[in-house]
N, C-alpha and C positions, 0 to 999 in steps of 0.2 A: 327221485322226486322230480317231476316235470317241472318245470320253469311255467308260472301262469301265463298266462296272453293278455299281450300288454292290452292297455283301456286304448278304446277307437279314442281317436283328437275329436274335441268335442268340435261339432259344425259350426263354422264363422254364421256369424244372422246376417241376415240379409236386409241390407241397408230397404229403411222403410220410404219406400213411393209417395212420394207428397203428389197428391191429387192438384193439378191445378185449374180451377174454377173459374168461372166468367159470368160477367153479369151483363146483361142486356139495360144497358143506361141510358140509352138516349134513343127517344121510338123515329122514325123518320119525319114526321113532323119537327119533333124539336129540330134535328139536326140540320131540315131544308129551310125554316125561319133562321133559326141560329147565323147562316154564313148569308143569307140576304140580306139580314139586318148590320150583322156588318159590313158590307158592302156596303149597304145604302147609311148607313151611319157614317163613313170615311165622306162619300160624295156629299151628305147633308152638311156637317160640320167643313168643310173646306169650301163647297159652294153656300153655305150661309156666311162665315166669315168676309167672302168677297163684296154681298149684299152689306152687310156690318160696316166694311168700308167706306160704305157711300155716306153714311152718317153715322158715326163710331161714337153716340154720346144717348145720353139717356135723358138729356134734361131738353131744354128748349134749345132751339134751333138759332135764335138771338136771344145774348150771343152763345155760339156754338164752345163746350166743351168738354173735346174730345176723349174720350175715356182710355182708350189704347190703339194702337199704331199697328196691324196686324200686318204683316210682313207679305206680300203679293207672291209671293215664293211660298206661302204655306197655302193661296186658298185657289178657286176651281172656279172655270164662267169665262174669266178674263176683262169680263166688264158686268156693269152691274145688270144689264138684261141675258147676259149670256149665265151667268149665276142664277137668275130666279129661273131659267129655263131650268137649267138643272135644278135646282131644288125642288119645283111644283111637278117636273117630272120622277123623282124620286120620293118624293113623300108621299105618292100614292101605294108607293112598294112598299116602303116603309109602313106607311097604317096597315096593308093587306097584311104585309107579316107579320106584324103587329097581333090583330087582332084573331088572325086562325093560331098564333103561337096560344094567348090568352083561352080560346074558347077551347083546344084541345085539353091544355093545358089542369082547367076546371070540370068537365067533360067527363073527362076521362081518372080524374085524380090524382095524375101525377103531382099537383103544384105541392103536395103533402110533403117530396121528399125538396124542394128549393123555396117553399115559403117560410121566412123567416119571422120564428114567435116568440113570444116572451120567455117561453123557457130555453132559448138558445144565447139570451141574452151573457149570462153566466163564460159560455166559451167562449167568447171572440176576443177578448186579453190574453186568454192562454195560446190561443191561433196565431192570434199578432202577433204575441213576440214570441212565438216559433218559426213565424216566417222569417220577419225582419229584423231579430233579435236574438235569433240561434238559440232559441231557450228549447226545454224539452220537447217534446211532440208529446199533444195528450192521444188516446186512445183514440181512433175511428173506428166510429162508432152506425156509420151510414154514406150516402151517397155523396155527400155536401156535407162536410164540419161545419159549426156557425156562422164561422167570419166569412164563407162562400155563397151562405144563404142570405148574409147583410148585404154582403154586395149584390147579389143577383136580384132580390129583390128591389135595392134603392135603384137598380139600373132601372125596372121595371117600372115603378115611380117616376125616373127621369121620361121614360119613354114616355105614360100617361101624359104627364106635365109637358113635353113638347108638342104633342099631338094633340093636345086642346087651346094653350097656345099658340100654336103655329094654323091650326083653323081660326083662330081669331086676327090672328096677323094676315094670312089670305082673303078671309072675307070678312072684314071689320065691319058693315053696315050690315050682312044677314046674321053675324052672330055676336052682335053688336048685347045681346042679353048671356053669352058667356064671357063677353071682356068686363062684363061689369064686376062680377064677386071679385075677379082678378084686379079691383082696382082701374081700368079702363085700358084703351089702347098701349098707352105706354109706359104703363108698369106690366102689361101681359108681353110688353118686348122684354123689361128686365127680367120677366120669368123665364122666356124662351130661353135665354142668353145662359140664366143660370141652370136651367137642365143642358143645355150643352156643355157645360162646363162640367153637370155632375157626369156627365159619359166621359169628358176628357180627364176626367179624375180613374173613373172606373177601368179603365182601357191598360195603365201601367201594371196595377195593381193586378189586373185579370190575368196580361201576359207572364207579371211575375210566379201567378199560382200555376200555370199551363208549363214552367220551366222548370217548376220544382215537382211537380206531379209526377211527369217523364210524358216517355210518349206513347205511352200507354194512355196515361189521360187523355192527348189531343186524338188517339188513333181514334178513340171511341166515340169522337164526334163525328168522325168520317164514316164507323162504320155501326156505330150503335152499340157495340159491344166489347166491353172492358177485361182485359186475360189479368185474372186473380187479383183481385179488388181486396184491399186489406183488410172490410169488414166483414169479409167472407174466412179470412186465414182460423 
């Protein structure tokens, strides 16, 4: 009686090929506003603080008192005309980017996936304390989780609020009919004061989200497009 022939070994499978996918995030518009406005954000905020210095108070002038001591080591100009030089020369960069960020932005329909709506309201406690708080990561779900689209957005707001302000502050007697809703000349300075403040709030937070993303996140502002985005996995 012949001996059967033994069973072939069955074939090892072959490890399965994960596709990996990229998204196109950011169109060149966003990305040539994006690095100008920072730019011209660092210069505003350091050559405004300098201006600040010349009179650091919000109230009347007699007698004068002082709101805070801003340290000559943080701000840009070196004196108080060499700072407004700077700043009246920057803010024109600023509104341009500004405003072609804005009109692309609606134009085109991207602000869909960074405007922040009431139904995002819901995630941005579970966002927080995943960034800040190590708690779980919820699901991505798109380009922007909420807590990215509150911030992006109130940047957006800050930016508005500086740039109607800060035309009020350069030409007080022609637009002397937008310092008024504002409360007059210098409560549209404590406005200025406090949209720069809401960018120096946004700016830690921002780099925090840009450290935890990787660099895949910041690549794709360099080059518009993101290699395997997690609401693509």
């Amino acid at each position: 009686m012949e001996d059967a022939a033994p069973e072939p070994a069955p074939e090892r499978a072959k490890p399965i090929e994960r596709r990996v996918a990229a998204a196109y995030e950011h169109p060149w518009v966003v990305r040539i506003t994006h690095w100008f406005s920072a730019a011209t954000i660092f210069v505003m905020v350091t050559s405004g603080l300098r201006i600040f210095r010349a009179f650091p108070s919000f109230g009347p002038k007699i007698p004068q008192h002082d709101f805070v001591d801003v340290p000559k080591a943080l701000t840009l100009g070196g004196w108080l005309g060499g700072a407004l030089q700077w700043h009246f020369t920057f803010m024109w960069i600023f509104l341009g980017a500004g405003v072609l960020y804005l009109l692309y932005q609606f134009l085109s329909g991207h602000y869909k996936t960074v405007l922040f709506m009431p139904r995002d309201i819901r995630g941005v406690w579970p966002m927080a304390r995943h960034y800040f708080l190590f708690g779980p990561k919820p699901p991505v779900t798109g380009q922007y989780n909420p807590l990215q689209k509150l911030a992006y957005t109130s940047t957006i707001l800050f930016g508005i609020a500086s740039a109607l302000t800060g035309l009020v502050l350069y030409k007080p007697v022609q637009f002397f009919w937008l310092a008024w809703p504002m409360g007059g000349f210098h409560l549209a300075r404590l406005w200025h004061f406090v949209a720069m403040c809401g960018f120096l709030a946004f700016i830690p937070g921002h780099l925090v989200m840009v450290v935890l993303h990787g660099w895949s996140n910041f690549f794709s502002m360099l080059v518009g497009w993101k290699k395997d985005p997690e609401y693509l996995r």
